[in-house]
N, C-alpha and C positions, 0 to 999 in steps of 0.2 A: 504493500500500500504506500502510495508517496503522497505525502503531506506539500501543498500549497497554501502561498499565503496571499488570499484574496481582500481587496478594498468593498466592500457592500455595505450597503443599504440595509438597514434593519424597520427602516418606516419613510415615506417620501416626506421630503424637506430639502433643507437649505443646503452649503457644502460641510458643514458639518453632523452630517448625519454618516459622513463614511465611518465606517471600523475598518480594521486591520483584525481578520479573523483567518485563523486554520483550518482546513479544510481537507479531507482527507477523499483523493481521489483514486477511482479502481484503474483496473489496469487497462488498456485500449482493447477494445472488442472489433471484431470485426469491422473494417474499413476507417475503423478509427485511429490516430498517433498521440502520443502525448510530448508536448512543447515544449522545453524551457523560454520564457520569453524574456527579450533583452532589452523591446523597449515595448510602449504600446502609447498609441494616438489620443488626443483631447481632441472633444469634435461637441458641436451645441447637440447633437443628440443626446449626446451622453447626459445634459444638463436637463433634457426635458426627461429621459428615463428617470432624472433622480429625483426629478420634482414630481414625477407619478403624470405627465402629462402624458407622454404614452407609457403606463405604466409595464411594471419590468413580468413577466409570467413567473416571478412566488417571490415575495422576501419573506427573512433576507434573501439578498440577490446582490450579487457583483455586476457591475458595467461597465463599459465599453465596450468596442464594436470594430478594433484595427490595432496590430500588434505584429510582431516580426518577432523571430526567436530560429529555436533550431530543433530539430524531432532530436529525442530523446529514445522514443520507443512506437514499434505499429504493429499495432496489433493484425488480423490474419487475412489476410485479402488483399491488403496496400500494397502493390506493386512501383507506384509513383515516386514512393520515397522509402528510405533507409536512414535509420541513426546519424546523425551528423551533420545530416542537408540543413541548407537554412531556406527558410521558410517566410512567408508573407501573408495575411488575411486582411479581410475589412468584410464588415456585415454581421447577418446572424451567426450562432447564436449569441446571444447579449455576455458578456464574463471577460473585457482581455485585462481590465485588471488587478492582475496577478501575474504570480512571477511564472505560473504553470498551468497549463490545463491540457485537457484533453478536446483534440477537435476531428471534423470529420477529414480525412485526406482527401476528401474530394472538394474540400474550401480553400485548400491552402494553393499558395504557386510558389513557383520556387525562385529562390532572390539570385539574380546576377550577381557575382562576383564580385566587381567597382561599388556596389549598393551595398551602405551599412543598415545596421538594424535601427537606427535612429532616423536615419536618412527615410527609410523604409514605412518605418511608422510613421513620418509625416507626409509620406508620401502614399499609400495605400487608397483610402477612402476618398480623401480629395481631386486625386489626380485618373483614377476610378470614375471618379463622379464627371471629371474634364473628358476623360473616351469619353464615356456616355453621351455628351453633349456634344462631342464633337463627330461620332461616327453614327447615333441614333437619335438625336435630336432636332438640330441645324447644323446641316452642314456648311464649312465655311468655305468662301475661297478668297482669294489675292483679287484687294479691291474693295470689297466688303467694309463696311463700318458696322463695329457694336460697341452698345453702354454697359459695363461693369462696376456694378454698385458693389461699395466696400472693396474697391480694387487693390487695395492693401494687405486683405486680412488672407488667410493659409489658399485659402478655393481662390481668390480673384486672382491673386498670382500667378496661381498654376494656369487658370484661363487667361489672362491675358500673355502671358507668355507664349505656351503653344499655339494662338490664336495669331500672333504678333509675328511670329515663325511663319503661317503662312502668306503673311503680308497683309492680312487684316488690319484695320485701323482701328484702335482701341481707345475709347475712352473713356474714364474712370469717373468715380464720384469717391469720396475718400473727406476724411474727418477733419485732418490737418494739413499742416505745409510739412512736417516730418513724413507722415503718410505719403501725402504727394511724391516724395522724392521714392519711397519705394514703391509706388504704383511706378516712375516712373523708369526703373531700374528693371521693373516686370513686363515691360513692351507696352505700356501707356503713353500713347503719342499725346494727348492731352487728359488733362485732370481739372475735375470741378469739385472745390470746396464747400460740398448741399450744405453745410452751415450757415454760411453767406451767404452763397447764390444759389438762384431756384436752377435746377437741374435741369427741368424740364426748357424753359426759357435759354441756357445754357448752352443744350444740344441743338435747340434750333438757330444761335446764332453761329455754331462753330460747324456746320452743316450746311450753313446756308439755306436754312428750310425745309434743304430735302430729309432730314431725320436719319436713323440707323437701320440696319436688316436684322438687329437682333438688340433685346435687354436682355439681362441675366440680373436676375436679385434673389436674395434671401433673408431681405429685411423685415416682409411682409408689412401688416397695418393697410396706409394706401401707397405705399411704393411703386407696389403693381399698377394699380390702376393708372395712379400719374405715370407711370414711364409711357402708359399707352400715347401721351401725347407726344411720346421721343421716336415714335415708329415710322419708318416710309411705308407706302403700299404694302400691303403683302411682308410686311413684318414679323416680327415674336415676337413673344414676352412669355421669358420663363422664370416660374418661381420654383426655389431652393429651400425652402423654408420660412421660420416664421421666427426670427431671432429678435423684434420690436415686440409683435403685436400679431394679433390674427387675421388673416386674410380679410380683402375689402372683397364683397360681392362683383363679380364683373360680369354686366349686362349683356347679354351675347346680342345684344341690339347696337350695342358701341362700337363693336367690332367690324361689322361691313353693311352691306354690302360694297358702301362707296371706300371704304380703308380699307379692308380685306385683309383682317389682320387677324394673326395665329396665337391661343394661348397654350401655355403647358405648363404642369405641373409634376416633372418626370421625377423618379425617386431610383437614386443608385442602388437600394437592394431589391429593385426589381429588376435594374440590368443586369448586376451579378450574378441572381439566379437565371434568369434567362440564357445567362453566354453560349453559347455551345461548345465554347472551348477558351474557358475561364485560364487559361495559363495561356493562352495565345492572346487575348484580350489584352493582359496586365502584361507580355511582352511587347504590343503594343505602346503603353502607356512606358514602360521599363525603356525603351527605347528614344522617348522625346530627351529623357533624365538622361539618357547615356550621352545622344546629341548633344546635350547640352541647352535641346531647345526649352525644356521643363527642368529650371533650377530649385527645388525643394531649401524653404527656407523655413529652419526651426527658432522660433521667438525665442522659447525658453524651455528648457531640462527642470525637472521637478524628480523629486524621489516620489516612486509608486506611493511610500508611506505619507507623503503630504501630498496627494492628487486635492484636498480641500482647498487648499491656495491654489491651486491650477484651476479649478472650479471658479474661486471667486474672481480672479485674474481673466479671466476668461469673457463670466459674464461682467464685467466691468469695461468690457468693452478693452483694454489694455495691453492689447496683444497684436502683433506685426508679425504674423507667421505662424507655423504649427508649434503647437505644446507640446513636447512628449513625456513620458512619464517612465524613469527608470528605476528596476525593480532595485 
């Protein structure tokens, strides 16, 4: 029996509701490996799991959802991996933080070489999330204009980056002038300050009127709905999430026929499950990082045993880049 040491939730609340409890796991069963994990991802989901927003399936309950480590053990059927490989995941089930668990071998992919396990962890779910949007959402090409709200924070990075690679014209909205400058470091040809300046009003003078072919937000509230006034013809607007407030209504009357414009509300663990060929997928994405077109930037290192400051840090809005959290 091997003993791990997981961060959970014993009741939904604030960041201080985590413990540090032992947890005694069996051995890998069929098609299953058991991990050592070396580092694992902060991501806003993790924050609505802990607030009971989408609540977690039993507490206590450990969270997180993207982690990197290395098999330890597989149990009988795994042919994919052997003791020693290093390893990658992002999605269900809910538990990466801990220093070990057990998962299924058919979730995990296996990490390149040049790719550390930190590196890894901030790059799994986010950059996961950038395929998605980039091979099953909108497609982009060279020429193209899109808006990237919070073009600063772990996701707009990695979007404006890969997006900026194909010669796309990116423009960001971003909290400060500090921000700004790394929005501008992430392939943001321009940047708007929404503290100051309406965004909306923004894009259409730095456009010349004609608007973008894509938003991307995860602010929610009425994010959404105002960016509809950032769209040319035959536009998007995709929402990521609900990190302010809860979606605004959007009137499918608002949308055409004279604007003809697209909404969506697409969710990375429904492309992960879907892949057909999930380690082909994440080589994909493994490949912009190696390019060098997708630079994975980690704000800040936190010990697994204080993921509570990386919680509050987080939703404080205080962060330029992915969190990770080492066991």
């Amino acid at each position: 029996m091997t003993i791990a040491r997981q961060m959970r939730i014993h009741a939904y609340g604030g960041p201080e509701m985590f413990r540090a409890d032992q947890v005694e796991l069996p051995e890998p069963q069929a098609g299953e490996v058991l991990v050592r994990q070396h580092a694992a991802g902060v991501n806003f989901i993790d924050v609505y799991h802990r607030k009971g927003v989408f609540p977690l399936p039993a507490l206590p309950g450990p969270v997180g959802v993207e982690a990197a480590g290395e098999v330890l053990a597989c149990g009988s059927g795994v042919i994919a991996f052997a003791p020693g490989d290093r390893v990658a995941y992002a999605g269900p089930p809910i538990g990466s933080y801990a220093d070990m668990r057990i998962m299924k071998a058919a979730a995990l992919v296996r990490l390149p070489d040049p790719i550390g396990y930190e590196e890894a962890a901030a790059i799994m779910l986010k950059g996961m999330t950038v395929h998605m949007l980039m091979t099953r959402v909108r497609k982009l090409s060279a020429g193209d204009t899109i808006l990237v709200h919070s073009a600063a924070g772990g996701l707009g990075q990695l979007l404006g980056q890969w997006a900026s690679a194909l010669g796309v014209r990116v423009i960001g909205t971003v909290g400060s002038p500090d921000k700004a400058e790394i929005a501008r470091q992430s392939g943001c040809a321009e940047t708007i300050l929404y503290k100051e300046t309406d965004f909306v009003a923004a894009v259409d003078e730095l456009t010349g009127g004609e608007g973008v072919d894509a938003v991307y937000e995860g602010l929610g509230g009425d994010i959404l709905t105002r960016s509809l006034g950032c769209l040319k013809p035959f536009g998007h607007a995709i929402n990521l999430g609900q990190v302010g407030k809860p979606l605004d209504s959007v009137a499918l009357a608002d949308l055409g026929p004279q604007r003809s414009l697209t909404v969506s509300v697409p969710g990375v663990f429904a492309h992960l499950r879907t892949c057909k060929d999930l380690q082909g997928a994440a080589d994909e994405m493994f490949a912009q990082v190696l390019s060098g077109n997708m630079r994975p930037r980690i704000g800040e290192r936190f010990a697994l045993s204080n993921v509570a400051a990386a919680h509050a840090k987080l939703e404080a809005g205080r962060t330029a880049g992915a969190i990770v959290l080492v066991p």
